[in-house]
C-alpha positions in Angstrom: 18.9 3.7 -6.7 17.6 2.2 -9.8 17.3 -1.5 -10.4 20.1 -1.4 -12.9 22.2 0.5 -10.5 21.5 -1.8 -7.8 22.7 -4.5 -9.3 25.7 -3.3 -10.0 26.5 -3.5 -6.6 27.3 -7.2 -6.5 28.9 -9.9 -7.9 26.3 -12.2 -10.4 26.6 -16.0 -10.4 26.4 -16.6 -14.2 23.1 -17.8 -14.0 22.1 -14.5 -12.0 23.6 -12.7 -14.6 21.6 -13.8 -17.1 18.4 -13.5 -15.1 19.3 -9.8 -14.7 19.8 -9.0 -18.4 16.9 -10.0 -19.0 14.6 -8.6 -16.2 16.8 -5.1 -17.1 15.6 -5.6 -21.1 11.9 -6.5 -20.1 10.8 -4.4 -17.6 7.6 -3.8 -19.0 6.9 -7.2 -19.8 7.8 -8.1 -16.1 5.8 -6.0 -13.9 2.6 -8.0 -15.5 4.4 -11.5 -14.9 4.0 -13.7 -12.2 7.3 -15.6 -10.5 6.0 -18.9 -12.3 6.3 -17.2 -15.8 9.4 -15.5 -15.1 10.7 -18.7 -14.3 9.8 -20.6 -17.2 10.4 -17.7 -19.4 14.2 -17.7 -18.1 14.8 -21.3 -17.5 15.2 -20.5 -14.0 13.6 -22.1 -10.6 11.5 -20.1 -8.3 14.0 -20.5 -5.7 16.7 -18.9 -7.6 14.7 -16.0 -8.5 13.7 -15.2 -4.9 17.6 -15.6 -3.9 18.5 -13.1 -6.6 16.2 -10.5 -5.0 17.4 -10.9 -1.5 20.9 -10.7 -3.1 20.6 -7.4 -4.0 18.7 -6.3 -1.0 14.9 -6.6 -2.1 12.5 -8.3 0.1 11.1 -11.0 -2.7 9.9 -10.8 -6.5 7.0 -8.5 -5.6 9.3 -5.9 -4.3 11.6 -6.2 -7.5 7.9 -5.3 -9.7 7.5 -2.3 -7.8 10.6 -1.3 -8.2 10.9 -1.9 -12.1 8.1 0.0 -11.9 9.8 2.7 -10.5 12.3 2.8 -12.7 10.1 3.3 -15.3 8.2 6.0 -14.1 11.2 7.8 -13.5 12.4 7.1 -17.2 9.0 9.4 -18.3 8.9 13.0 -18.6 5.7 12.7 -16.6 7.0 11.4 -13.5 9.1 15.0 -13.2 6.8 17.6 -14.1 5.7 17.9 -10.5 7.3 18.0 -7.3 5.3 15.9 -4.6 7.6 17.8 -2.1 7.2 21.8 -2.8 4.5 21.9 -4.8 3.9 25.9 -5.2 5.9 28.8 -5.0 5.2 32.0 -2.7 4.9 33.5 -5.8 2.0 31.1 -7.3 -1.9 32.7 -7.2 -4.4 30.6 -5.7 -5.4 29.2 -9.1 -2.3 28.1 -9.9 -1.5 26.5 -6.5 -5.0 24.4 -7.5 -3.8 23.4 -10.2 -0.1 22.5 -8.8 -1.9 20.2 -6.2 -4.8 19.1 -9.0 -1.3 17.5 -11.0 0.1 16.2 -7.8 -2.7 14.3 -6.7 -3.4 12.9 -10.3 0.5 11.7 -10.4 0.8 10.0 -6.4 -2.7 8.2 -7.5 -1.3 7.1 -11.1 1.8 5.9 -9.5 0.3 3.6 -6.9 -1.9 2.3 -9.2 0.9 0.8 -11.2 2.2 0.1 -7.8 -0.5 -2.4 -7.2 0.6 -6.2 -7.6 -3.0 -7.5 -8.8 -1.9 -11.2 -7.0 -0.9 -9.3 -3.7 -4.3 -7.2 -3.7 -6.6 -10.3 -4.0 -5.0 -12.6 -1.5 -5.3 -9.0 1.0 -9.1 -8.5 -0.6 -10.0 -12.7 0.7 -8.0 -11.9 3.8 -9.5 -8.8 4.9 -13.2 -10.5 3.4 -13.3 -13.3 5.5 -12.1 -11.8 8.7 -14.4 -10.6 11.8 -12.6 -8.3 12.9 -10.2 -5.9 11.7 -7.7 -3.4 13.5 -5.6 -0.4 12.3 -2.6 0.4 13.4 -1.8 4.6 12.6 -1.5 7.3 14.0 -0.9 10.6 12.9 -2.5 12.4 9.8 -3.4 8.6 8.5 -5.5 8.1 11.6 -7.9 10.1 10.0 -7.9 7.8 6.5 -8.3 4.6 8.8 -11.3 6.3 10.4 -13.0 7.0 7.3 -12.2 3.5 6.3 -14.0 2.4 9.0 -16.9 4.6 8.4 -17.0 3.2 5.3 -16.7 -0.5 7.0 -19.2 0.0 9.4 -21.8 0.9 6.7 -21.8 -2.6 5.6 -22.0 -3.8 8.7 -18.0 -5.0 9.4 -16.3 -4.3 12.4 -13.0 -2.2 12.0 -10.7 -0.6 15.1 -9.0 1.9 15.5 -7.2 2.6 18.3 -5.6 5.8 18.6 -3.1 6.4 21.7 -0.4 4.0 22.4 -1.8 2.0 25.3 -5.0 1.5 23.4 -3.0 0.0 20.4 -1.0 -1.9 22.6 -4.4 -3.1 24.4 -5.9 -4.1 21.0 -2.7 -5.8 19.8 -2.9 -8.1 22.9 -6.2 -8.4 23.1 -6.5 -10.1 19.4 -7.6 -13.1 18.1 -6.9 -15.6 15.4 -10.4 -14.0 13.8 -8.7 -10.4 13.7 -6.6 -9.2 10.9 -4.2 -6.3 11.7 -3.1 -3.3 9.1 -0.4 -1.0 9.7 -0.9 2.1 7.4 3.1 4.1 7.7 4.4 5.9 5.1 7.8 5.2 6.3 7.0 1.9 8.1 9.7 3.6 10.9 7.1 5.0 13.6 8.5 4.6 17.4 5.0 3.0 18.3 5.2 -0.1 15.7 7.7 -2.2 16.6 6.1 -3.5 19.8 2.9 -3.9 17.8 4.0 -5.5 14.9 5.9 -8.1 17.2 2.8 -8.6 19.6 0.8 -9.5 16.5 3.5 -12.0 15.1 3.7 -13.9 18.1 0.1 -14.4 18.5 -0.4 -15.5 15.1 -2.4 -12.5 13.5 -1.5 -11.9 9.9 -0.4 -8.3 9.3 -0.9 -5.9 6.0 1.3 -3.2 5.5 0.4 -0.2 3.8 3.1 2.1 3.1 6.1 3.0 0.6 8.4 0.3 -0.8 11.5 -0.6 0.9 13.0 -2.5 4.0 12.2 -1.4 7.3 12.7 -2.8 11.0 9.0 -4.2 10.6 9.1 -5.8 7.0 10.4 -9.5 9.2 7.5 -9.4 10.5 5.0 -8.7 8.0 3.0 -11.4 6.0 1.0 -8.6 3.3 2.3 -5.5 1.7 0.9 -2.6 -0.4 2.8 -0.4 -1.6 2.1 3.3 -2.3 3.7 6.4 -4.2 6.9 6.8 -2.9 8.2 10.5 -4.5 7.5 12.2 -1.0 10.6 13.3 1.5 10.2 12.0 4.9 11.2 15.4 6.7 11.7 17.8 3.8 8.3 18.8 2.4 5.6 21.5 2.8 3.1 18.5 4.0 2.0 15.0 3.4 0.3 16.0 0.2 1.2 12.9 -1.8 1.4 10.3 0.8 -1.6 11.2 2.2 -3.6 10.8 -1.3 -1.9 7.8 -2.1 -3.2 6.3 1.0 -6.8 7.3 1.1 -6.9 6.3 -2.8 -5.2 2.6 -1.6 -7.9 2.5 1.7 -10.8 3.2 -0.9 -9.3 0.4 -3.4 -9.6 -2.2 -0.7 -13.0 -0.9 0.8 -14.3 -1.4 -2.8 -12.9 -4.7 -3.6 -14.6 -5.8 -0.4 -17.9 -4.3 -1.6 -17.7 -6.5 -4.5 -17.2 -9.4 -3.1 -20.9 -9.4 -1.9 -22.2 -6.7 -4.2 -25.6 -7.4 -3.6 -25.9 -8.3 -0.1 -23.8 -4.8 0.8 -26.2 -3.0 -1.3 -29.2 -4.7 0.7 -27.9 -3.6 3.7 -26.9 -0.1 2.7 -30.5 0.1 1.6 -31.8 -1.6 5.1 -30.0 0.6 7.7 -29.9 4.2 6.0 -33.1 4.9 7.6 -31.1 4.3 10.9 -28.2 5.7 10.6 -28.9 8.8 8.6 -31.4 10.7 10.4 -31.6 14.0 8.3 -34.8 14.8 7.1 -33.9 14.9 3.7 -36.8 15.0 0.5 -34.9 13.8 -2.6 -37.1 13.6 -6.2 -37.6 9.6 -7.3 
């Protein structure tokens, strides 16, 4: 349901009608603005902005961007040319099923990029930066993206878990510390194993990201960071997890080079230093 749509649904106070005309005539303008603008562009507080999202079932003004975001892509042509779902026909050649998945990937990346709340990343980037430890939460066809973010991790010298059956998850939950910072990467954000997790983690004080597609879930209470990905893939009706799968890797690889910058050098350094170590292929490359 779109944005406009949505707030159909329910009754405005006057001043929430108001703030609604003109989120609905700037939408472009908005998904660049921060709350503090929007609420001196519209002569109204903070507070009542945040009310009017929860009023019409959002989580807070970050969801609302995403969603005008949405909304817009949907209003393009571009956003419909493929479908994320059914990609190819039993009738398509090889080539053409290529280049079916080539437009695919190219639209689930674009549209998480304009996902992306720029204040949201950063405060994630500094969280996930300064802690010791960090541990993923997955399982599933995404275990395999929060191993290669680990790889990645582990090749600049930061420790990153990821526990892969239920009792080791469970053991890692418990186990964490105030220096750990905990990612959960769902899709759906409704797997059977989170729910224990994610609460394990709130009561012992760890801050949680959530990677996964926009909307509220039994976990979202419980959840401090969220980064949203394309959102155009059926849960259950689909080939495979073409887009969400993409959209993930290309958000793990965001924050794994976001980290790298934050100590450009020093990670280049160390790349340099432990190659030897690590890569043990006798391998004769021209200078």
């Amino acid at each position: 349901m779109t944005i406009e749509n949505l707030i159909k649904c329910y009754n405005l106070t006057p001043v929430e009608f108001q703030l609604a005309k003109y989120i609905l005539q700037n939408k472009e303008e908005i998904k660049n603005l921060s709350i503090q603008i929007l609420s001196e562009k519209t002569f109204v507080s903070k507070s009542a902005i945040h009310r009017f999202c929860k009023k019409i079932g959002l989580d807070g003004f970050n969801e609302l961007k995403v969603r005008l975001i949405q909304d817009l892509l949907q209003e393009s042509d571009s956003y419909n040319q493929i479908d994320v779902n059914f990609p190819f026909e039993s009738t398509d050649t090889q080539k053409v099923i290529a280049q079916k998945l080539l437009k695919l990937y190219e639209a689930s990346i674009t549209d998480t990029y304009n996902f992306i709340d720029v204040e949201e990343l950063n405060k994630i980037v500094v969280l996930l930066h300064h802690a010791d430890i960090i541990d993923i939460y997955t399982h599933a066809h995404n275990q395999s993206i929060a191993i290669n973010f680990q790889d990645k991790m582990r090749a600049i010298g930061r420790i990153v878990n990821c526990p892969e059956s239920f009792y080791d998850k469970r053991c890692t939950a418990t186990a964490s510390k105030k220096n750990h910072v905990a990612m959960i990467l769902s899709y759906s954000g409704k797997a059977t194993f989170l729910p224990i997790i994610v609460e394990t983690l709130y009561n012992k004080g760890i801050d949680i990201i959530l990677v996964g597609r926009v909307g509220n879930n039994a976990i979202s209470n419980y959840v401090k960071y969220h980064l949203y990905i394309s959102d155009r893939e059926h849960l259950r009706n689909r080939i495979s997890q073409f887009s969400s799968h993409i959209a993930m890797q290309y958000m793990l690889d965001v924050l794994f080079s976001c980290i790298f910058k934050m100590d450009y050098k020093a990670n280049m350094d160390y790349t340099q230093e432990v190659i030897g170590i690590v890569d043990d292929r006798n391998i004769n490359e021209p200078n």
